[in-house]
C-alpha positions as a Markdown table, in Angstrom:
| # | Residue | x | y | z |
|---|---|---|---|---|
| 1 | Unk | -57.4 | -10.7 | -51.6 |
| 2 | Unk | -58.0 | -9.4 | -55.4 |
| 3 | Unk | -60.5 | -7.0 | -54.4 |
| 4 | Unk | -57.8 | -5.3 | -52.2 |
| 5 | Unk | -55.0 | -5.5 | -54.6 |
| 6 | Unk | -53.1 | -1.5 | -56.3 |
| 7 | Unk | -50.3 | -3.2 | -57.6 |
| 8 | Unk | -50.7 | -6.0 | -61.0 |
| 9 | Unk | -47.4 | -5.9 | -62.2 |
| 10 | Unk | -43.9 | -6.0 | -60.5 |
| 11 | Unk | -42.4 | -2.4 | -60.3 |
| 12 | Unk | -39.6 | -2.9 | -57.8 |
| 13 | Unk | -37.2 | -4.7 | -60.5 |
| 14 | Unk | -34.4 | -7.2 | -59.6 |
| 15 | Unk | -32.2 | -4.3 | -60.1 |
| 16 | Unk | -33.0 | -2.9 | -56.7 |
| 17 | Unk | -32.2 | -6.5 | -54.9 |
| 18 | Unk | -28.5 | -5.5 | -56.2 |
| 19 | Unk | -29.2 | -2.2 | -54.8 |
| 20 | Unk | -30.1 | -4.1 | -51.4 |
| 21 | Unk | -27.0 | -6.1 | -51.8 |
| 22 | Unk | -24.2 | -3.8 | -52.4 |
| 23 | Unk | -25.3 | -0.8 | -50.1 |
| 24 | Unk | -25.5 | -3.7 | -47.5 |
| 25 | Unk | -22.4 | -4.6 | -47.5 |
| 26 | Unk | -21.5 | -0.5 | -47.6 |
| 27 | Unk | -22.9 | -0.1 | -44.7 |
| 28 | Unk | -21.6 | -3.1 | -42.6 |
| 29 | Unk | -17.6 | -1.9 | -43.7 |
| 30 | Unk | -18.3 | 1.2 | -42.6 |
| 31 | Unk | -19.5 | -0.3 | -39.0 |
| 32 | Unk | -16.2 | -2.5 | -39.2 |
| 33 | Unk | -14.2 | 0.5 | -40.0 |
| 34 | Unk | -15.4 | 2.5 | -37.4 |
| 35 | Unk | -15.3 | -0.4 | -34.6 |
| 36 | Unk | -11.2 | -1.0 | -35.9 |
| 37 | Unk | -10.7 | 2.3 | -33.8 |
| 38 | Unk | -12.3 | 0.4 | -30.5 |
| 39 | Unk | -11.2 | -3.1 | -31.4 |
| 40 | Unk | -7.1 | -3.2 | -32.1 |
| 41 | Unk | -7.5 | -6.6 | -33.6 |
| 42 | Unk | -9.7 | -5.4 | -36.6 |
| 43 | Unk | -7.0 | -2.5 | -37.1 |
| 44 | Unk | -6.0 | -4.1 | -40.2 |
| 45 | Unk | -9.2 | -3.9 | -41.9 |
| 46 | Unk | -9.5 | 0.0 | -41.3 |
| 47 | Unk | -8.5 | 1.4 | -44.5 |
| 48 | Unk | -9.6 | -1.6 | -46.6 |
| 49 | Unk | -13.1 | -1.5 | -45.8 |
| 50 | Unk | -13.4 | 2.1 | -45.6 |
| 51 | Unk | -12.0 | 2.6 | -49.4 |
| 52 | Unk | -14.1 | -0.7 | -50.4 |
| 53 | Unk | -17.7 | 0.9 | -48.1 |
| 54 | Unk | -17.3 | 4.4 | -50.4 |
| 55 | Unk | -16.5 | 2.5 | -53.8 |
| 56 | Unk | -19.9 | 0.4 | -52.8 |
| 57 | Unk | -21.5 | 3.6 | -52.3 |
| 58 | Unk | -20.5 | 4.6 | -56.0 |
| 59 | Unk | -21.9 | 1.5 | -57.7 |
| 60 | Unk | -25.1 | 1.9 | -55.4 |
| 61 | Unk | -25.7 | 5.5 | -56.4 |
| 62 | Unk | -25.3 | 4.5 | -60.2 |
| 63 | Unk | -27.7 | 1.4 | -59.8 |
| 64 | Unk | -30.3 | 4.2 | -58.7 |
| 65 | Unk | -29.5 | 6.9 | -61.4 |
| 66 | Unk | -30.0 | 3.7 | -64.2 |
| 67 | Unk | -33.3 | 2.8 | -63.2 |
| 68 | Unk | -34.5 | 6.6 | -63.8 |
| 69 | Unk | -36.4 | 7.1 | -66.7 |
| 70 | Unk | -34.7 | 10.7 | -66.9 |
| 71 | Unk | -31.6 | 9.5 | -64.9 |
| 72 | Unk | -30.8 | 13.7 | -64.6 |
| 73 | Unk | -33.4 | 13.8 | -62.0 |
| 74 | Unk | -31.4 | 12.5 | -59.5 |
| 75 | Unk | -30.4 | 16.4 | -59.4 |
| 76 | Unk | -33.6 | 16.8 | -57.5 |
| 77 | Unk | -32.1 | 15.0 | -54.5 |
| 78 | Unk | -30.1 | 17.9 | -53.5 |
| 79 | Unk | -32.8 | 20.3 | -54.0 |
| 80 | Unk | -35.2 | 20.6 | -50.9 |
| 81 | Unk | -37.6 | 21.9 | -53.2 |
| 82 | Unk | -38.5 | 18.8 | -54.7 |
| 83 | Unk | -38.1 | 17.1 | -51.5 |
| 84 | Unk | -41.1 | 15.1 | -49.7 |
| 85 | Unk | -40.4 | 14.6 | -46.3 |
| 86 | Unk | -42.9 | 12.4 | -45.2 |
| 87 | Unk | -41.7 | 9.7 | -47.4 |
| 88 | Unk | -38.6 | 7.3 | -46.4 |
| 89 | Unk | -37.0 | 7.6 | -49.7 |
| 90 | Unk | -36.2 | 11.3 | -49.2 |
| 91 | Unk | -34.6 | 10.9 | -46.0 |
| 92 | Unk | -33.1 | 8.1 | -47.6 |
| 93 | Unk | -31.6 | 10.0 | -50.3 |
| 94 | Unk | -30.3 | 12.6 | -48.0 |
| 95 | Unk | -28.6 | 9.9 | -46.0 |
| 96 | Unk | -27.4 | 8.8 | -49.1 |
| 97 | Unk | -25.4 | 12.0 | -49.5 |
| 98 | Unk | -24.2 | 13.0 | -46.3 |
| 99 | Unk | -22.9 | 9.3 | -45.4 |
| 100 | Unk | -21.2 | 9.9 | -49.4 |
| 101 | Unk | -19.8 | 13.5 | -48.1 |
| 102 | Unk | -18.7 | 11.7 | -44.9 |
| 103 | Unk | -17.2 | 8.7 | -46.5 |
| 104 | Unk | -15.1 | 11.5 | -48.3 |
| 105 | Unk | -14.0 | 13.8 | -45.2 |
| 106 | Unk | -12.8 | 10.1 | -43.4 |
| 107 | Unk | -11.1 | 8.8 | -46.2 |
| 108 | Unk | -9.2 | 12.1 | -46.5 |
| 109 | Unk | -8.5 | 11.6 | -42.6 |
| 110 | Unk | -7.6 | 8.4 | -42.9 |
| 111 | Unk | -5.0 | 9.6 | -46.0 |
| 112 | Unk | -4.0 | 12.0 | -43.7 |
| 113 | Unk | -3.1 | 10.6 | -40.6 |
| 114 | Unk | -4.8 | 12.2 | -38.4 |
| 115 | Unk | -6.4 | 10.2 | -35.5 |
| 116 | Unk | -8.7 | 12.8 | -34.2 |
| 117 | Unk | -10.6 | 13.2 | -36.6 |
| 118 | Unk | -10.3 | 10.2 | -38.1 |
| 119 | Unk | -11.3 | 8.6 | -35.5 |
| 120 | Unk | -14.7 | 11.3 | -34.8 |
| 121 | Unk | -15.7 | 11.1 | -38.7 |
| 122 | Unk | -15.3 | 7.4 | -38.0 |
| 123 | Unk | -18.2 | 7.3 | -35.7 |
| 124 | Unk | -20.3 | 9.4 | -37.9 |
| 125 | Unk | -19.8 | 7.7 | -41.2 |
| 126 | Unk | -21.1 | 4.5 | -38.8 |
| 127 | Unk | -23.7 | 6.2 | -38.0 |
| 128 | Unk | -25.2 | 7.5 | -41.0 |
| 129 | Unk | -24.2 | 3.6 | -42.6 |
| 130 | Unk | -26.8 | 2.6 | -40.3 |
| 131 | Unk | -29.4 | 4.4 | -41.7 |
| 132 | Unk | -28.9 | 3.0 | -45.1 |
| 133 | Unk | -30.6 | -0.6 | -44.3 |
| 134 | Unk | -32.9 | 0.9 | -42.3 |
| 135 | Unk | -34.2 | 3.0 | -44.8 |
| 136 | Unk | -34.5 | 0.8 | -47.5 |
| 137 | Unk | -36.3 | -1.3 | -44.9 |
| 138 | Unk | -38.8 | 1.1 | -44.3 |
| 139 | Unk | -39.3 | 1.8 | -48.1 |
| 140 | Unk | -40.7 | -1.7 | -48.3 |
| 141 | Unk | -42.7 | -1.6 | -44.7 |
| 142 | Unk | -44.7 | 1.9 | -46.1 |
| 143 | Unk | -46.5 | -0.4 | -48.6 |
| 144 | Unk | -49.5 | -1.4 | -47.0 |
| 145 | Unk | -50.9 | -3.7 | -49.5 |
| 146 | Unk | -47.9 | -6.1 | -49.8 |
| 147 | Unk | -47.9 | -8.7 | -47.5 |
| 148 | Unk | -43.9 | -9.7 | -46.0 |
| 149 | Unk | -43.0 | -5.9 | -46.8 |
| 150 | Unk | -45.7 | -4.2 | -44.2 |
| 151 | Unk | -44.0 | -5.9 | -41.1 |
| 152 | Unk | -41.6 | -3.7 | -38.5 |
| 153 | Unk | -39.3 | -6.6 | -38.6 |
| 154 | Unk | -38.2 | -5.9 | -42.8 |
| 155 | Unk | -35.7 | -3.1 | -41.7 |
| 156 | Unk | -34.6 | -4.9 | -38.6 |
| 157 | Unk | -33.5 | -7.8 | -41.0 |
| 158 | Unk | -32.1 | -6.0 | -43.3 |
| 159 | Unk | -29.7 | -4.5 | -40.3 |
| 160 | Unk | -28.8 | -8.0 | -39.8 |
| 161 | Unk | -28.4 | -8.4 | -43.0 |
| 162 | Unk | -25.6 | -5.4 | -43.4 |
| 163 | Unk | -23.7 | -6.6 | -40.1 |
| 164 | Unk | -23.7 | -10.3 | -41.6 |
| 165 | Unk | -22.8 | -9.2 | -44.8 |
| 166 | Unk | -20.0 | -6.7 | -43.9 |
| 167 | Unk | -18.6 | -9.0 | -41.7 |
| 168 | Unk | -18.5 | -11.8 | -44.5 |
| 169 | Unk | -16.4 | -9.7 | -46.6 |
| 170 | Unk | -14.5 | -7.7 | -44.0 |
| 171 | Unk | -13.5 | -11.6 | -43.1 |
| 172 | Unk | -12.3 | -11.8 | -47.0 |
| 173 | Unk | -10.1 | -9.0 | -46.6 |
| 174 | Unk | -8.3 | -9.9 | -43.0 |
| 175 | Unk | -7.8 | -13.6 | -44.5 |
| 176 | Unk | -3.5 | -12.5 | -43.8 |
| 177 | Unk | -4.4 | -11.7 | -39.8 |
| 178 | Unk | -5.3 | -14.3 | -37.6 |
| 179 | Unk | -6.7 | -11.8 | -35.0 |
| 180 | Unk | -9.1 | -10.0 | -37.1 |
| 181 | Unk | -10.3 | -13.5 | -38.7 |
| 182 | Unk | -11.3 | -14.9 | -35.3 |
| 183 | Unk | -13.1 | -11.3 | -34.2 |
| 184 | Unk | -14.9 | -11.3 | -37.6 |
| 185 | Unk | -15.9 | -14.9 | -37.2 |
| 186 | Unk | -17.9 | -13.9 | -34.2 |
| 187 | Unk | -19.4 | -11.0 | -36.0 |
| 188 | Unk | -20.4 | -13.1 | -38.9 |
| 189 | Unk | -22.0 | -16.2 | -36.4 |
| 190 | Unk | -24.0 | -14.0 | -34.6 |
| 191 | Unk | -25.3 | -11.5 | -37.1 |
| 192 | Unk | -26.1 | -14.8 | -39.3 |
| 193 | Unk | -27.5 | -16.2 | -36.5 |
| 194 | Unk | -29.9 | -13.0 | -36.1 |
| 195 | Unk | -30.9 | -13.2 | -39.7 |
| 196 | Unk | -32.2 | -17.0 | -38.9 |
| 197 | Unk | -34.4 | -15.8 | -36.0 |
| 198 | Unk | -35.4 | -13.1 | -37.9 |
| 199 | Unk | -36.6 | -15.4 | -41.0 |
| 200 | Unk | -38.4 | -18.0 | -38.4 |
| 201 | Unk | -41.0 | -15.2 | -37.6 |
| 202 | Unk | -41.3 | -13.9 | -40.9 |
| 203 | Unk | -42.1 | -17.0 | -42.1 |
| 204 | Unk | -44.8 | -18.2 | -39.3 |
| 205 | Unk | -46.4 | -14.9 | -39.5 |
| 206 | Unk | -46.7 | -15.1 | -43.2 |
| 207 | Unk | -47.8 | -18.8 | -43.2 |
| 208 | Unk | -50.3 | -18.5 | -40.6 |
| 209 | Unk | -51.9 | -15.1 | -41.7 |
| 210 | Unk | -54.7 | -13.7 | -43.9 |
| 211 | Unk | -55.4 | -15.4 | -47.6 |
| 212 | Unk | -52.5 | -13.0 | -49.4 |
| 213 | Unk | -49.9 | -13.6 | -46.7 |
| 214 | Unk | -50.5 | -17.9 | -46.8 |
| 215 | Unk | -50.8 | -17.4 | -51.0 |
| 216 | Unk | -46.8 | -15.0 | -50.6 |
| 217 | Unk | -45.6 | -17.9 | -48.3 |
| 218 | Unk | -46.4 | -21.0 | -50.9 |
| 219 | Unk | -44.8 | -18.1 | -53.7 |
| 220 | Unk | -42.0 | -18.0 | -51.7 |
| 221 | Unk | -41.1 | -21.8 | -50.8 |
| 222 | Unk | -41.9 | -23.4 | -54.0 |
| 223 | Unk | -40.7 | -23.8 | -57.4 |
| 224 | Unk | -38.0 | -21.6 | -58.5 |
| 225 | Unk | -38.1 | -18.9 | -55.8 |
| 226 | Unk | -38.6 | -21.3 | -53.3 |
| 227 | Unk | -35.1 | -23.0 | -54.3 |
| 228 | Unk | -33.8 | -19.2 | -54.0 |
| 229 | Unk | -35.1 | -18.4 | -50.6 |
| 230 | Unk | -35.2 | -21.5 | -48.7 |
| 231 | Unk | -32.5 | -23.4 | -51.1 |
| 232 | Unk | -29.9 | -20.6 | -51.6 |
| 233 | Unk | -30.7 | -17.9 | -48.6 |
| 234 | Unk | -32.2 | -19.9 | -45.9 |
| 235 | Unk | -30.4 | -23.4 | -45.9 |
| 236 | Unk | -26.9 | -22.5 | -48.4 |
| 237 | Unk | -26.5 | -19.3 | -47.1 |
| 238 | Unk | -27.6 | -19.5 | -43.0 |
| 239 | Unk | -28.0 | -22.8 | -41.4 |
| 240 | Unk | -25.2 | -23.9 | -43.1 |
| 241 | Unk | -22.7 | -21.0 | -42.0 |
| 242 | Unk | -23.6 | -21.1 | -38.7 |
| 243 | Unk | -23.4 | -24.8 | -38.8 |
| 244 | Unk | -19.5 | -24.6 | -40.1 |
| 245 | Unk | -18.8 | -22.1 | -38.0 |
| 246 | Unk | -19.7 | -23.8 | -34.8 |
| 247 | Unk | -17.7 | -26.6 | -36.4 |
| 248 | Unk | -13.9 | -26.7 | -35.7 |
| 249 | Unk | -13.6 | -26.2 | -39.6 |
| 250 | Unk | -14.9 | -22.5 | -39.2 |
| 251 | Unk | -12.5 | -21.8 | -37.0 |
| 252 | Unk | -9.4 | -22.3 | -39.9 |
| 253 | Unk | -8.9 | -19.5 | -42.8 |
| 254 | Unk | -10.4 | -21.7 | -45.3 |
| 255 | Unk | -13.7 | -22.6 | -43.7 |
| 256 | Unk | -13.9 | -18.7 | -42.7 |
| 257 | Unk | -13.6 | -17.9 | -46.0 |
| 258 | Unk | -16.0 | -20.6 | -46.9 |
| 259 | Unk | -18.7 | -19.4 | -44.8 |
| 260 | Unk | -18.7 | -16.2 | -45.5 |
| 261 | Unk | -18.6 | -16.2 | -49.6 |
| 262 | Unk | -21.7 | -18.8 | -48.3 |
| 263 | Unk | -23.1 | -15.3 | -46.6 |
| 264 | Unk | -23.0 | -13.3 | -49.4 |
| 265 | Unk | -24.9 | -15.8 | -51.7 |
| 266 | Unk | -27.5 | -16.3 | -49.3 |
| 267 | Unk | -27.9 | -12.4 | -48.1 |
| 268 | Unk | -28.1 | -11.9 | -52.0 |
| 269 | Unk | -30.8 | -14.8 | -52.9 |
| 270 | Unk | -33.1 | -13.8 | -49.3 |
| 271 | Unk | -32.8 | -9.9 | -50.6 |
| 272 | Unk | -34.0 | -11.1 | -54.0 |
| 273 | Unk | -36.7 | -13.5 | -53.1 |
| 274 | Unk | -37.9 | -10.6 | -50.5 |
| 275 | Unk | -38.2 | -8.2 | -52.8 |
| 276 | Unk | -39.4 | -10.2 | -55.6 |
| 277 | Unk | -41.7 | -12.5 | -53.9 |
| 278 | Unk | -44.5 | -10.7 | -52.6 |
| 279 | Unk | -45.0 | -8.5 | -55.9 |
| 280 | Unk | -45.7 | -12.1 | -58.0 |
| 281 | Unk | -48.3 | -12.8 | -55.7 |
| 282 | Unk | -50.1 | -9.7 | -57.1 |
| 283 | Unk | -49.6 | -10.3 | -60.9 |
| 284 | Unk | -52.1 | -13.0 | -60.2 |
| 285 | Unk | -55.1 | -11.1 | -59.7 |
């Protein structure tokens, strides 16, 4: 493994975990937003989540700028000059943008009244929100020489990952309507539910593979980041959800609201240990 090793120190920083985590959830209020138009029980969560997705957005963009070493040069992003199209982070930043000038144009729909339109840019804000996990999926898959990252599966999870944690704090904000609680609970079971398959077949496939992948899989289920990835996101934050919201006790506002603040701390802790994980394996050799 050493003698195929570019990478000896840890350049993706925790920072971008937060990164992970917050345009996640960006992206999943968007998709709730948009479905409230097709789904009359989730109306109530319309505005709320599409005001809460483009504050998100904010906080993501200014998590980027910070880790700049000349935090100006995120000028470059809407220059096609500078940009390189064969990588996945310049499509990512241009989804970036347009899903930010599209936020805009809905909320000022929404502000509006108008249903038409509201209800068109609704669609396309959902679609571009689903580009945001997917790319930041693929930024990790293009990395060749990290084993967990170089797998098709990364940006399928973090899909799942969006949906589940969308739909964790979509369920905060409908905790007054009964209707959107017990829509949103299904949303949040079977999107969890998706991230536990998901998880199994990373982790056989990284257990049962070459030296680096079997050396990433001890990193990642021992010690401390193994009480952050199978403690905190795999048992805390998805067996037990889906458990309690099997349960009669998911089906009441307070085990709702439970299992979903459970969501978020385990979508945070798998998006750290993910990210964080694989690149200690290389500051070995």
């Amino acid at each position: 493994m050493g003698d195929y090793v570019v990478f000896h120190d840890v350049s993706w920083h925790a920072s971008y975990a937060v990164y992970f985590f917050v345009i996640g959830i960006c992206a999943g209020l968007s998709f709730f937003s948009f479905l409230s138009w097709h789904k009359p029980s989730l109306r109530p969560v319309r505005e709320k989540s599409a005001y809460l997705s483009f504050v998100l957005l904010a906080v993501a963009g200014l998590l980027l700028i910070s880790d700049l070493s000349q935090p100006l040069r995120f000028l470059h992003v809407l220059n096609p000059a500078y940009l390189n199209f064969t990588s996945p982070l310049a499509w990512g930043s241009l989804n970036i943008v347009t899903f930010g000038l599209a936020s805009v144009a809905y909320l000022f729909m929404l502000r509006k009244g108008d249903e038409k339109w509201g209800r068109t840019l609704a669609w396309v804000t959902a679609l571009l929100a689903l580009g945001l996990p997917i790319y930041t999926g693929y930024d990790l898959t293009a990395h060749q020489s990290r084993p967990v990252w170089n797998t098709p599966v990364i940006p399928v999870l973090f899909v799942a990952l969006a949906v589940a944690s969308g739909s964790a704090v979509a369920s905060l904000l409908a905790m007054g309507n009964e209707a959107a609680r017990n829509m949103l609970r299904l949303y949040l079971l079977w999107s969890t539910a998706a991230v536990a398959v998901i998880l199994v077949s990373i982790l056989g496939t990284t257990n049962y593979g070459g030296s680096a992948e079997e050396l990433t899989f001890i990193v990642l289920t021992t010690k401390t980041m193994g009480a952050i990835f199978i403690g905190l996101g795999i048992v805390a934050g998805t067996a037990a959800p889906i458990a309690m919201l099997l349960a009669p006790f998911g089906r009441r506002q307070a085990g709702l609201m439970f299992a979903a603040l459970l969501v978020l701390v385990g979508s945070a802790a798998l998006r750290y240990a993910l990210l964080m994980g694989p690149q200690y394996v290389q500051t070995l050799y």
